[in-house]
N, C-alpha and C positions, 0 to 999 in steps of 0.2 A: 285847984281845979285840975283835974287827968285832960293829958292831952290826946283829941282826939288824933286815928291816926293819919296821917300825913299834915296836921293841924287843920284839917279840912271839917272845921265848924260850920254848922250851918247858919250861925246867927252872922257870919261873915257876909252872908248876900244881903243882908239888909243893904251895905256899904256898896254895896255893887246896882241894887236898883238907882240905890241914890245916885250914884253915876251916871247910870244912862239915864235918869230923868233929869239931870243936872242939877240938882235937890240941895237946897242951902244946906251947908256943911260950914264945921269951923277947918276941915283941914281936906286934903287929897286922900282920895284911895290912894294906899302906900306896900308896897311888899319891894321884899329883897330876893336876889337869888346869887346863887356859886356856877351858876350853867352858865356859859360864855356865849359868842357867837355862833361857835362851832362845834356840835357836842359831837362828831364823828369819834374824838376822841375820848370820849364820857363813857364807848362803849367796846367793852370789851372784843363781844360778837365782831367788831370790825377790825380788827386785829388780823384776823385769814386772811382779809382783801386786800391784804396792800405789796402781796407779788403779783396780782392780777389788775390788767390794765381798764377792764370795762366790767363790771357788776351784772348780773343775771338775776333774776327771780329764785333760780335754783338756790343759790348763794346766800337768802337771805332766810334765816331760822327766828322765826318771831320768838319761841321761848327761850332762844337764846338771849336775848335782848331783856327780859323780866327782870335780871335780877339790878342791871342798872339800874331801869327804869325807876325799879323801888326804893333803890339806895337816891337819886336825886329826889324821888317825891319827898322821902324823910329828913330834908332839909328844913320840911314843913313843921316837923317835931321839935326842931332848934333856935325855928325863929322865929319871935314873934311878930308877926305882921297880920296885913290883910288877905291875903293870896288865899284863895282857891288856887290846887295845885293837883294837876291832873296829868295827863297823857295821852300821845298822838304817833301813828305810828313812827318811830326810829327816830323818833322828835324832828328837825329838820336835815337828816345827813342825807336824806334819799328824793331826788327827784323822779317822782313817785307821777304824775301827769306826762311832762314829756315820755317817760317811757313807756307811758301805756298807749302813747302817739306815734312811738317806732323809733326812736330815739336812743342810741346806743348813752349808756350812764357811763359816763369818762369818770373812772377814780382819783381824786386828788386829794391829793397832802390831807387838809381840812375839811372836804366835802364829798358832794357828787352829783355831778352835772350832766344835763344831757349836751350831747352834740349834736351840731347843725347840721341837718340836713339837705337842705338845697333843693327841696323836691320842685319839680314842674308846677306849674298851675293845676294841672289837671289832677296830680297829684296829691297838693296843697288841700286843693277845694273837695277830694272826695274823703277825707282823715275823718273821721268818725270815732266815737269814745267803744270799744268793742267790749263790754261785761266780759266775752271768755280770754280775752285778753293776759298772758301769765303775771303782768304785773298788774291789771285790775284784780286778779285773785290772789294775788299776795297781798296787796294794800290790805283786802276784803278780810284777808287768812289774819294778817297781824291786827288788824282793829278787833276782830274777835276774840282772839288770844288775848288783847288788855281787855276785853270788857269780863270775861272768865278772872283772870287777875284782880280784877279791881273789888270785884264782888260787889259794887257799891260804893266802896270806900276811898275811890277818887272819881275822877268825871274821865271820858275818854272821849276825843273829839277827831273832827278829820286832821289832816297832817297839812303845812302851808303847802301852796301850788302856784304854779307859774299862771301868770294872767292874757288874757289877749296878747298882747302886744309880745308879753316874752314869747309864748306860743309861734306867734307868727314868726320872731325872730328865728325861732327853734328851725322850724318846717321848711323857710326860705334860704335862712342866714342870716346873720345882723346888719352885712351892711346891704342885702338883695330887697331885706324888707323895709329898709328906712325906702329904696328908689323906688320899690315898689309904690308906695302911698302917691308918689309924681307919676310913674310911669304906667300902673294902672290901679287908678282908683275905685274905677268898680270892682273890681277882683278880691281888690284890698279892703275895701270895706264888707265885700260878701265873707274872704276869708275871718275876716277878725270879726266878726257878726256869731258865725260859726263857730269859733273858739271861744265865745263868750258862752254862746249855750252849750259846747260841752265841759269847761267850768263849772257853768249853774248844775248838769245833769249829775258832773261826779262830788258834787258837792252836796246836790240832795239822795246821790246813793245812797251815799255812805251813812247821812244822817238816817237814814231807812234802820240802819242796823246798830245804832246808837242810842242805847238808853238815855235819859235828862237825869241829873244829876240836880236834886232837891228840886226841880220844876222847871228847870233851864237847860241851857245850851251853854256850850263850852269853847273855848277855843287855848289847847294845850299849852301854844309858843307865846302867849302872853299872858298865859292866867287869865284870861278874860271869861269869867262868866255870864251870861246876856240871858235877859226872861223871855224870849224870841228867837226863831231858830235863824243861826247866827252863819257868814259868811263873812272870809278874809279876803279881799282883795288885792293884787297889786299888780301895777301898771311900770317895772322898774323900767323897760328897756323905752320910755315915753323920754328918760333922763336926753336922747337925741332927738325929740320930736320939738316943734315950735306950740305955742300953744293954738293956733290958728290949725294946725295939722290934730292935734288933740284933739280940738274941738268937733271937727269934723269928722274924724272917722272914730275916735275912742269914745268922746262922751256919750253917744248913743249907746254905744255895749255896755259901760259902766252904768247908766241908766238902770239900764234893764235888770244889769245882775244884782243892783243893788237894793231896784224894789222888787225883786223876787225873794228875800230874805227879808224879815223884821230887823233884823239888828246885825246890820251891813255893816263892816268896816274896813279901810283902805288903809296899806302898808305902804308908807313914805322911807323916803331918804333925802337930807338935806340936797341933793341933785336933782328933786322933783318940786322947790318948793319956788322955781319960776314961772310953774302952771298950776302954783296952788289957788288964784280967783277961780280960775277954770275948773280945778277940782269941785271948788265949794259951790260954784252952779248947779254941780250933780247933788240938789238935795234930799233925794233917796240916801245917799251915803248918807246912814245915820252916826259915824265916827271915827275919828280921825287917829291914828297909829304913826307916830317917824323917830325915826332910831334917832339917839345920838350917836353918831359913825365915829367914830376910830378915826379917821381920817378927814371929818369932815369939818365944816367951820367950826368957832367956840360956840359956848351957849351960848353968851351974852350976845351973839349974831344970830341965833336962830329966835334968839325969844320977840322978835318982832313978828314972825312968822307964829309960834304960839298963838299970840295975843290977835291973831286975824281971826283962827282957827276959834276959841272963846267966842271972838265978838261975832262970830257967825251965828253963835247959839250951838256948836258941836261939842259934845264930850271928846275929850283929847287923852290921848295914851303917848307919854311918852318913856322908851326904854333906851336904858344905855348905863354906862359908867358914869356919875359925877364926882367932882371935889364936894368939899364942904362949902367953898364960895359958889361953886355954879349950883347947888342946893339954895341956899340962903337966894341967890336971885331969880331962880325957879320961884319960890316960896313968896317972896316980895312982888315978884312982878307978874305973876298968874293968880288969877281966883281958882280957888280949892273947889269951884262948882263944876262938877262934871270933867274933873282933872284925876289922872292915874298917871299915879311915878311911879315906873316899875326900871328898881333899878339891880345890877348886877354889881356883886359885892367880891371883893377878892376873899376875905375872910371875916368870922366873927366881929374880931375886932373895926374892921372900919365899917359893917352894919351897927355897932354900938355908937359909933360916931357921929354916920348920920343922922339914925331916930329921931333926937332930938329936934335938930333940924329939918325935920319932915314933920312935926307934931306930934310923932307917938311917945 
């Protein structure tokens, strides 16, 4: 059988509805990838920036970025899995919201971050999403440039973005916005109310200018393709909040933003999963995303946290690096329904290794 290219079959979304329906399966939606955490370095075009201390819009040439982008798609041509395999602007190297918030992008080693600002209340409270914005029109400029690229022949989604809470951290500082929430809570809940809707706005721009890709929606940094127009959520800098403070001023915005999309889902880290009852209260969030971190517990400690997430009734995404044992106890200790292991592979050979042990 010819492979299509980027191995982006269509008969592959069958495996993907049956996911989001959580659809009796004998095995998990299963893909591999060679993309790490940090694809700053995946890309050539970023090579200029690293005698320059903070990043500009001028700086960023979306066709220069093409010929990457295409060389990681066609990983899809070598392996065989499940993965719809797509693209999103500069995949994750660019914090692409903070800066269209005013936010100087600090260049580092592996990524690029916005810095905190410290603004006033008055400040804080008047930040508004501006369309002429140079990096709302950059975003806008390189999401255009892949969907020209793509022709069709892959899907092109928004790019991940900071959430509420990072937002606030951003505009205040990290540690101005944890006192803020004690020190003035109406401020604080009005701010991160505000940052929720302009979230949802630059999330439904963009999809304005995003073809669907065989009838769906897309989300680039996980392969996720969803038959509903789809939003990534996450809440990282809550990793300081109590869930009692969560509750009060975050799960309202989460709320909102999650039933303003069909097929909502939120981006964890083993550091958020002491407010994950409280997550699962928001049941608009139609599903659940958490890395396996580099740094973070083993599996065999997070799969108690899985098996919540399951017994809630949520389809579950989990990404990261495994061994062959923390496979085999993924596999044992999770039902295949409405489960995706999406895992990152060093090469060929330990994707051959896995497979098996995933059921392909």
């Amino acid at each position: 059988m010819p492979i299509l290219p980027f191995g982006n079959d269509p008969a592959k979304i069958e495996r993907y509805r049956a996911f989001w329906n959580r659809a009796g399966v004998k095995r998990p939606l299963v893909g591999f990838s060679f993309v790490g955490w940090f694809p700053v370095g995946e890309f050539a075009a970023c090579k200029s920036w690293e005698s320059a201390d903070c990043l500009t819009p001028e700086m960023v040439d979306p066709e220069a970025f093409l010929p990457d982008h295409l060389r990681m798609l066609r990983e899809g041509e070598a392996i065989d899995d499940d993965l719809i395999r797509g693209a999103c602007p500069a995949q994750v190297a660019i914090a692409w919201l903070p800066g269209m918030l005013g936010s100087k992008l600090r260049i580092l080693p592996q990524n690029i971050l916005g810095e905190d600002r410290h603004l006033s209340w008055e400040e804080a409270l008047a930040v508004r999403l501006d369309h002429g914005h140079p990096w709302f029109r950059k975003y806008v400029e390189f999401a255009d440039t892949l969907v020209r690229a793509a022709n069709g022949s892959f899907p092109v989604s928004h790019s991940p973005q900071s959430g509420p809470t990072d937002l606030h951290a951003g505009l205040r500082g990290h540690t101005e916005s944890v006192l803020d929430l004690v020190d003035e809570p109406a401020k604080s809940a009005e701010l991160l109310w505000r940052l929720g809707e302009i979230l949802r706005e630059a999330t439904g721009e963009i999809w304005k200018r995003l073809p669907l890709f065989h009838g769906g929606y897309f989300d680039a940094q996980y392969s996720l393709w969803a038959p509903g127009p789809i939003i990534r959520m996450q809440e990282d800098a809550t990793a300081v909040y109590s869930p009692a403070l969560y509750r009060r001023f975050v799960q309202p915005v989460d709320r909102m933003l999650a039933g303003s999309f069909a097929s909502s889902f939120i981006h964890l880290h083993s550091t958020s999963m002491f407010l994950l009852d409280a997550l699962l209260e928001v049941g608009e969030i139609q599903c659940f995303q958490v890395n396996n971190d580099v740094a973070g517990p083993p599996v065999k400690d997070m799969v108690r946290y899985f098996q919540r997430i399951q017994a809630a009734g949520k389809p579950l995404l989990i990404r990261g690096s495994f061994t062959g044992d923390e496979m085999r106890l993924l596999m044992d200790s999770l039902t295949p329904r409405g489960l995706f292991l999406n895992i990152m592979a060093a090469d060929m050979k330990e994707v051959e290794s896995l497979r098996p042990l995933a059921g392909l």
